[in-house]
C-alpha positions as MATLAB code, in Angstrom:
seq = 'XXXXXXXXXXXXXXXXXXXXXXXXXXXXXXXXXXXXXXXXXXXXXXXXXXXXXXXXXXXXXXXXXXXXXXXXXXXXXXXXXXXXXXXXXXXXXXXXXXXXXXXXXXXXXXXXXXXXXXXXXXXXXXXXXXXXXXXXXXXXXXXXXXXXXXXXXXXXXXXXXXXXXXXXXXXXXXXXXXXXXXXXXXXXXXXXXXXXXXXXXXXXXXXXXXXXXXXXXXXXXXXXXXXXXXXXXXXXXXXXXXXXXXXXXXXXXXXXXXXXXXXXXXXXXXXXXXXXXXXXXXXXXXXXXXXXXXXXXXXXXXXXXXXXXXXXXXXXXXXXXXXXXXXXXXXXXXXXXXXXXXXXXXXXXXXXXXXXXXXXXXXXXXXXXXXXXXXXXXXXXXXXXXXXX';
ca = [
      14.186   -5.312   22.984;
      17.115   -6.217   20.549;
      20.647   -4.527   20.271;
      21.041   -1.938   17.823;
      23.132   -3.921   15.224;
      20.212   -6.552   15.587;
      17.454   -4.368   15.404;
      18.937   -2.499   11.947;
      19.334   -6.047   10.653;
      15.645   -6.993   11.392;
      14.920   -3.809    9.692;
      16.545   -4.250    6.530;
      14.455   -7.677    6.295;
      11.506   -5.886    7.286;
      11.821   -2.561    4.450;
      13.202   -5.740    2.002;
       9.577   -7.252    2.746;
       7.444   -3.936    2.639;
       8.367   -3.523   -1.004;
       6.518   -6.856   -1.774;
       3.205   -6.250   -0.709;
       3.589   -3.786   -3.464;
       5.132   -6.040   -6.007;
       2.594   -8.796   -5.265;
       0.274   -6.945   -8.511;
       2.765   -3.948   -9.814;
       4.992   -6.186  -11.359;
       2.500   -7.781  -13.570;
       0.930   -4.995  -14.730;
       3.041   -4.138  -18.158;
       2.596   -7.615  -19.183;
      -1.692   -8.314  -18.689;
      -1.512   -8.327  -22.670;
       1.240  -10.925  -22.138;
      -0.734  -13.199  -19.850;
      -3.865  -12.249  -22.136;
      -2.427  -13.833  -25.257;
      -0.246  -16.684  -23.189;
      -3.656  -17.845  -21.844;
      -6.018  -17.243  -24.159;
      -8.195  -15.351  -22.158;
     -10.061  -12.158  -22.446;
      -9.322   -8.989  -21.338;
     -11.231   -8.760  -17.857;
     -10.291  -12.094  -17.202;
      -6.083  -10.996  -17.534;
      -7.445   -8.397  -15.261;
      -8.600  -10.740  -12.841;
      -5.122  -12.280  -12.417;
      -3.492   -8.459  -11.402;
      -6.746   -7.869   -9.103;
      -7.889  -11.153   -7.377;
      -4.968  -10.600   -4.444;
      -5.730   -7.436   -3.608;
      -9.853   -8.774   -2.573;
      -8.236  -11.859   -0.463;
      -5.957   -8.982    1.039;
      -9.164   -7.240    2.044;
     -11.000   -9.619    3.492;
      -7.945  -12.114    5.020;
      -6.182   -8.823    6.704;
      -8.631   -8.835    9.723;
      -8.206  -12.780   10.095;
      -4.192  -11.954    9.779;
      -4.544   -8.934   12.486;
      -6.738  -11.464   15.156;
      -4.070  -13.862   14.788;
      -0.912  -11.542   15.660;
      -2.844  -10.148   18.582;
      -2.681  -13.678   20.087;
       0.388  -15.281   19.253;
       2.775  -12.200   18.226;
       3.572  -10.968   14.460;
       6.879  -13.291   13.673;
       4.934  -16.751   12.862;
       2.402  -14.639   11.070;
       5.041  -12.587    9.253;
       7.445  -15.811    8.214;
       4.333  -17.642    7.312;
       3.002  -14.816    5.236;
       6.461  -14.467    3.041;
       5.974  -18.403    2.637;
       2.463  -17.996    1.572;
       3.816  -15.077   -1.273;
       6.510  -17.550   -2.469;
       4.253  -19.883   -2.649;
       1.699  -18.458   -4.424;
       3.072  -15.981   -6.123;
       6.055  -18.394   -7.996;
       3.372  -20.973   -8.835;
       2.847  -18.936  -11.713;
       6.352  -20.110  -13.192;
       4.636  -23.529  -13.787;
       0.690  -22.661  -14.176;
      -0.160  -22.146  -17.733;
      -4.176  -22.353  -16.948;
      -6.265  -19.270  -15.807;
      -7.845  -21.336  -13.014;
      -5.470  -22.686  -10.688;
      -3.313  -19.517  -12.128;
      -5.898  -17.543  -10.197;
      -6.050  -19.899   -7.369;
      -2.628  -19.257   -6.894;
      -3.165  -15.693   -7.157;
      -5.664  -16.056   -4.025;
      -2.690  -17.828   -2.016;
      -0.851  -14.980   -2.834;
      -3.180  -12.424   -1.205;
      -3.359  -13.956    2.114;
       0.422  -14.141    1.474;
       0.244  -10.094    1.512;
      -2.019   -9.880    4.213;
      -0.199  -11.528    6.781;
       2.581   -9.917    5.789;
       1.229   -6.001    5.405;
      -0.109   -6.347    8.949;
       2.686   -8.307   10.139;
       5.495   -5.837    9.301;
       3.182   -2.884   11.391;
       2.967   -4.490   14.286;
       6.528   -5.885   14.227;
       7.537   -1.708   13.892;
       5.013   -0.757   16.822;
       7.008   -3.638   18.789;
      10.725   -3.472   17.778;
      10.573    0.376   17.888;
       9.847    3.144   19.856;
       9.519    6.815   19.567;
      11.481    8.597   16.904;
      12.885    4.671   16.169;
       9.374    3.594   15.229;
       8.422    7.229   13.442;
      11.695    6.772   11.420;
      10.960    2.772   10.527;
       7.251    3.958    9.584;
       8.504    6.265    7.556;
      11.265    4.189    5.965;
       8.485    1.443    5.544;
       6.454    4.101    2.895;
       9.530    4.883    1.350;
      10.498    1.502    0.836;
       7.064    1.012   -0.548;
       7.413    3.942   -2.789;
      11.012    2.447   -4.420;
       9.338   -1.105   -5.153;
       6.221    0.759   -6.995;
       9.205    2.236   -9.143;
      11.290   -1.048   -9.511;
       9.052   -3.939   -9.555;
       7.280   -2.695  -12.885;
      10.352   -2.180  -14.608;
      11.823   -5.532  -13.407;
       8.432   -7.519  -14.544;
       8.298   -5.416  -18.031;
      12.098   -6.562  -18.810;
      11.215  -10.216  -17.723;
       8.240  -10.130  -19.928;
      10.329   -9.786  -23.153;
      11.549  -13.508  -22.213;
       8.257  -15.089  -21.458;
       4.716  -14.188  -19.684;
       5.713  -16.746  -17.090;
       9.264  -15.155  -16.444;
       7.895  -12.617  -13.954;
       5.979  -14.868  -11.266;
       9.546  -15.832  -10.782;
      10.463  -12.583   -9.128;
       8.226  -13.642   -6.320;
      10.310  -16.732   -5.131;
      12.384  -13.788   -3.255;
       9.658  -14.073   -0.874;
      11.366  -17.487    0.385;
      15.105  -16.140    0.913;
      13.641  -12.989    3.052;
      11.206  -16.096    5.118;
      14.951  -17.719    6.073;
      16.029  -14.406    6.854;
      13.874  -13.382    8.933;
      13.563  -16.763   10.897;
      16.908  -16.002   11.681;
      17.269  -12.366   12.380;
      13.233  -11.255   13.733;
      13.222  -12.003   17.441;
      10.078  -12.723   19.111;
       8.173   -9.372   20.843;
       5.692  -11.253   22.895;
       2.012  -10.893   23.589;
       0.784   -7.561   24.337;
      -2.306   -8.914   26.712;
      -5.270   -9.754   23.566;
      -5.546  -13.431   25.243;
      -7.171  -11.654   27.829;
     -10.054  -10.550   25.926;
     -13.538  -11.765   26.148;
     -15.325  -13.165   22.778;
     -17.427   -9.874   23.075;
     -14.545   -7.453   23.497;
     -12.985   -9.452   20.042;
     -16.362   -9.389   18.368;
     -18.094   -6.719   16.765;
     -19.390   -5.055   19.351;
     -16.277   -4.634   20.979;
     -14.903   -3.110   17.617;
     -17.444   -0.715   17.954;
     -17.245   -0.050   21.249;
     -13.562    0.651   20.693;
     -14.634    3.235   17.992;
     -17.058    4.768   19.755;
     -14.278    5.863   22.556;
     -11.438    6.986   20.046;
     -13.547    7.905   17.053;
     -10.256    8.807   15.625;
      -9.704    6.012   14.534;
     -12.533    5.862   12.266;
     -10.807    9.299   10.698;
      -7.362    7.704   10.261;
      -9.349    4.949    8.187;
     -11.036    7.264    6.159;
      -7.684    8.779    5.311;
      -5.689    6.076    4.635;
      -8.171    4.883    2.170;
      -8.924    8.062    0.490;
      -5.094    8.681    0.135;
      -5.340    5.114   -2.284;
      -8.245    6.067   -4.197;
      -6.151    9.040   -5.063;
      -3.308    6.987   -5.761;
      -5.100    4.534   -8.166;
      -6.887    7.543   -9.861;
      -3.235    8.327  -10.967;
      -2.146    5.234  -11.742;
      -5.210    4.153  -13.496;
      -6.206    7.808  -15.296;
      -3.033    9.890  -15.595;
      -1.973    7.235  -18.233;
      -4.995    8.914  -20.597;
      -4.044   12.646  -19.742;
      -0.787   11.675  -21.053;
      -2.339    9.986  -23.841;
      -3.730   12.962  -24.799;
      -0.852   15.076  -24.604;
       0.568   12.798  -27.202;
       2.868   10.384  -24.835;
       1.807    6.365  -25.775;
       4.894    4.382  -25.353;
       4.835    2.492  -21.912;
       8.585    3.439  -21.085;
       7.365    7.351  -21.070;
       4.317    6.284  -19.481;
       6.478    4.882  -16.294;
       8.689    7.821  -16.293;
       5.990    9.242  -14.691;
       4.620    7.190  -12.558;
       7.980    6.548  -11.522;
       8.320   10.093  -10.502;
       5.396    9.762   -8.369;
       7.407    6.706   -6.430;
      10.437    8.388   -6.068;
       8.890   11.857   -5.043;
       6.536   10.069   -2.349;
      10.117    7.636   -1.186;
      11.759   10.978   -0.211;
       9.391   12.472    1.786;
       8.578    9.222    3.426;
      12.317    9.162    3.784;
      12.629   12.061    6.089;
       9.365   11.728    7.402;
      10.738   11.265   11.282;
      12.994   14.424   11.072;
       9.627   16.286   10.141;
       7.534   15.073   12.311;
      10.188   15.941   14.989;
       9.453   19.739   14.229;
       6.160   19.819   13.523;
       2.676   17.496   13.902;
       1.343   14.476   12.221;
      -2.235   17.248   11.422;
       0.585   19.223   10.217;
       2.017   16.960    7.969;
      -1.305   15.777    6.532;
      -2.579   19.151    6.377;
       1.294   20.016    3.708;
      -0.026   16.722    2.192;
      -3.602   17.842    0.845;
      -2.412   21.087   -0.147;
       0.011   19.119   -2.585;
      -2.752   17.216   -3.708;
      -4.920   20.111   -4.513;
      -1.899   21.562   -6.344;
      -1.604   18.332   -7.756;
      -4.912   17.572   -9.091;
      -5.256   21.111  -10.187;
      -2.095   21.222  -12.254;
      -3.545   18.273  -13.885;
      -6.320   19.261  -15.456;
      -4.312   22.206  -17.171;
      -1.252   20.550  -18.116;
      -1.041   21.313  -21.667;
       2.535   19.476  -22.322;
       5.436   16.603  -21.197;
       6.957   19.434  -19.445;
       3.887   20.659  -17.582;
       2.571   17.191  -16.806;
       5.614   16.344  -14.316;
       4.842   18.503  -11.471;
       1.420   16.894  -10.641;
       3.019   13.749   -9.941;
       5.584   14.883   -8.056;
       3.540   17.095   -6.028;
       1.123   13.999   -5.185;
       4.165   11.846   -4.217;
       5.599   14.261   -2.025;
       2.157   13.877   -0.399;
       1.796   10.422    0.059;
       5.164   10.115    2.048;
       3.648   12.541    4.370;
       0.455   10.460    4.658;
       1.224    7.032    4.887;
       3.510    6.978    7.912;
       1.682    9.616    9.273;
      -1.794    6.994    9.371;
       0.409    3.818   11.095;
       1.466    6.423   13.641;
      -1.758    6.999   14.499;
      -3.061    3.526   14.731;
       0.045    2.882   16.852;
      -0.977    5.821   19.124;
      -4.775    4.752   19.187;
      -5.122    0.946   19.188;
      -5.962   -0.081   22.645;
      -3.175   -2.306   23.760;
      -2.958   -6.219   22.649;
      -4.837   -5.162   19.828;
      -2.449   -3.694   17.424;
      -3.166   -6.713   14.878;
      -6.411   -6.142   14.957;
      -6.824   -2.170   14.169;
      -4.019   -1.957   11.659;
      -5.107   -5.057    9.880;
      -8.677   -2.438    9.242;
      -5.802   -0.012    7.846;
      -5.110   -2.344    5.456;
      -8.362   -3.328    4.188;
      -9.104    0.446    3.843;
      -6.219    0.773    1.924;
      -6.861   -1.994   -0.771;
     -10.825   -1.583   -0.856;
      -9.690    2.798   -2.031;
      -7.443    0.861   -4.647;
     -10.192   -1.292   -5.574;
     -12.746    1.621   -5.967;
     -11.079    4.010   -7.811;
     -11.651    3.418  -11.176;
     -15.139    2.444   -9.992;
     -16.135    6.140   -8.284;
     -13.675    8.167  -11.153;
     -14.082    5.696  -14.207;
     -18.138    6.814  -14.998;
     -16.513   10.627  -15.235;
     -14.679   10.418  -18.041;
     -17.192    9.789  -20.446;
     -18.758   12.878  -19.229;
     -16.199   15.594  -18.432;
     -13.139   13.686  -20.018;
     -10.081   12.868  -18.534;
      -9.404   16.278  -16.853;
     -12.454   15.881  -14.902;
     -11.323   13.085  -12.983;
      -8.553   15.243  -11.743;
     -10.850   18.306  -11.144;
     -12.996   15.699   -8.627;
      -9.737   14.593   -7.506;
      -8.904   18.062   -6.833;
     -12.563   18.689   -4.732;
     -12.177   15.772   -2.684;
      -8.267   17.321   -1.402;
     -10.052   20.306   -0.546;
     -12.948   18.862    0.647;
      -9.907   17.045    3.374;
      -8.713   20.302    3.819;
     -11.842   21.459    5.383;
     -12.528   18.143    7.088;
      -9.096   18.942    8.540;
      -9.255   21.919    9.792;
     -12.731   21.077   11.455;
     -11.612   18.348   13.126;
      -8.798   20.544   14.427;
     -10.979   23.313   15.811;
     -12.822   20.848   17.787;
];
């Protein structure tokens, strides 16, 4: 275990680092007309370039989490902010939507290795209310970056499509950093491990003992299908409330960041008075609030609580679901389990307009938020069943 001064150093790199995996497509995303026109592509095909990390992520993550379990997160972690440089910079030089997108595929496994290397890094550095305070400090660093990135990549798009991609090269300063200042924290026994205890039936044996797990999973991912049916929908409610311009539009989604980077914020002195069921219980009853307000805001004015309420929610719930996975990942396999956390996480994002998108043709807008606002209470009651167990 490091000294103090060392281990608040290591953390700064690490919270620097956690606010790229959600730069990695936020930071393109008010220029995809940009890249459209700068490529000569259609549409979809600009959408491709904001999406095609976030599959790798998915399906790289458990490759990523295997790999810490046997040799320890810090190669994985330094390798994984080379990877983002990498491929996320490339795009300073690419002009062509192929190896543009090939680069955006280096860039995913970038992310990966570095999502699932920062968790287990925090499981290993930290312990007790240390580790509950870095989790917590990990969402709210997240949170910040969701607000910042955009507005850094909009600015930089005024100068040129290309300009943003540059933003990733900070990837390669943090790498240096954190060669020098992440210490190794060893292997935590996964060499031991028989191919069938690493295999899938030893995944599902480890489920069927801590079915948990399989809860925390199911969380975590419906928390980002929420998430993305704000991000992707509550653009249209404002719409129709008569706010177009995009700096308006990010007011409020920059709300959302900030409200969800103070609860993550003091998410350790809560949890220090109360549970993590608790906490996620406060959490859904914000996002019914949430999703209710929404589909009766009638104004600007009356539009700002939903996104605030659902950002106070997510600090709550993100922190909350690595604690878990900390608690309930059998030991040496830490990689492993939280590397599912992630996939969960970026398949919700990656579903979202795809289970909300087909209502809005039929119930409008609103009702996107109304099913948003069944499926919170619908956790509720999963929630309180599990707890009556």
């Amino acid at each position: 275990m490091t000294n103090a001064p060392e281990r608040r150093t290591t953390l700064w790199v690490i919270l620097a680092s956690a606010t790229l995996t959600v730069m990695a497509g936020a930071i393109l995303g008010p220029i995809v007309p940009a890249i459209q026109s700068g490529l000569g592509v259609s549409e979809s095909n600009a959408g491709l370039i904001i999406t095609t990390h976030g599959a790798l992520i998915v399906l790289v993550s458990p490759i990523a989490g295997a790999l810490i379990d046997r040799i320890g997160p810090r190669r994985p972690f330094i390798l994984g902010l080379l990877l983002y440089a990498a491929g996320g910079g490339a795009g300073l030089v690419v002009d062509s939507f192929g190896p543009l997108l090939a680069s955006r595929a280096v860039l995913g496994v970038g992310v990966a290795f570095v999502y699932t290397g920062i968790t287990v890094l925090i499981y290993q550095l930290y312990e007790g209310q240390r580790m509950e305070r870095a989790l917590g400090l990990r969402s709210s660093a997240n949170s910040v970056g969701a607000v910042i990135w955009p507005l850094v990549g909009g600015a930089l798009g005024t100068l040129s499509w290309q300009a943003p991609f540059g933003v990733y090269l900070v990837a390669l300063p943090l790498g240096l950093l954190a060669v020098a200042t992440v210490p190794e924290t060893g292997i935590r026994g996964a060499s031991s491990r028989t191919d069938a205890e690493r295999g899938l039936a030893g995944v599902l044996a480890v489920f069927r003992r801590r079915p948990g797990l399989l809860s925390v999973y199911l969380l975590y991912f419906g928390a980002n299908v929420l998430l993305y049916s704000i991000v992707v929908f509550y653009p249209q409610l404002l719409a129709g409330l008569g706010i177009t311009s995009s700096l308006s539009i990010s007011l409020y989604l920059a709300a959302n960041g900030l409200a969800g980077g103070v609860s993550a914020a003091v998410y350790d002195r809560l949890i220090e008075r109360t549970s993590r069921h608790a906490l996620v219980a406060a959490a859904l009853g914000l996002w019914l609030v949430a999703f209710a307000g929404a589909t009766v805001a009638g104004s600007a004015l009356t539009a700002v609580p939903s996104v605030v309420a659902f950002g106070l929610g997510l600090g709550l719930v993100f922190p909350s679901a690595f604690a878990w996975i900390e608690a309930l990942a059998p030991a040496g396999r830490q990689g492993q389990f939280s590397s599912y956390l992630a996939s969960a996480g970026y398949t919700g994002q990656f579903l979202s307009p795809v289970l909300f998108g087909p209502l809005v043709p039929l119930f409008g807008v609103r009702g996107v938020f109304g099913a948003a606002a069944t499926a919170a209470m619908l956790g509720i009651v999963a929630l309180a069943a599990v707890r009556g167990r």
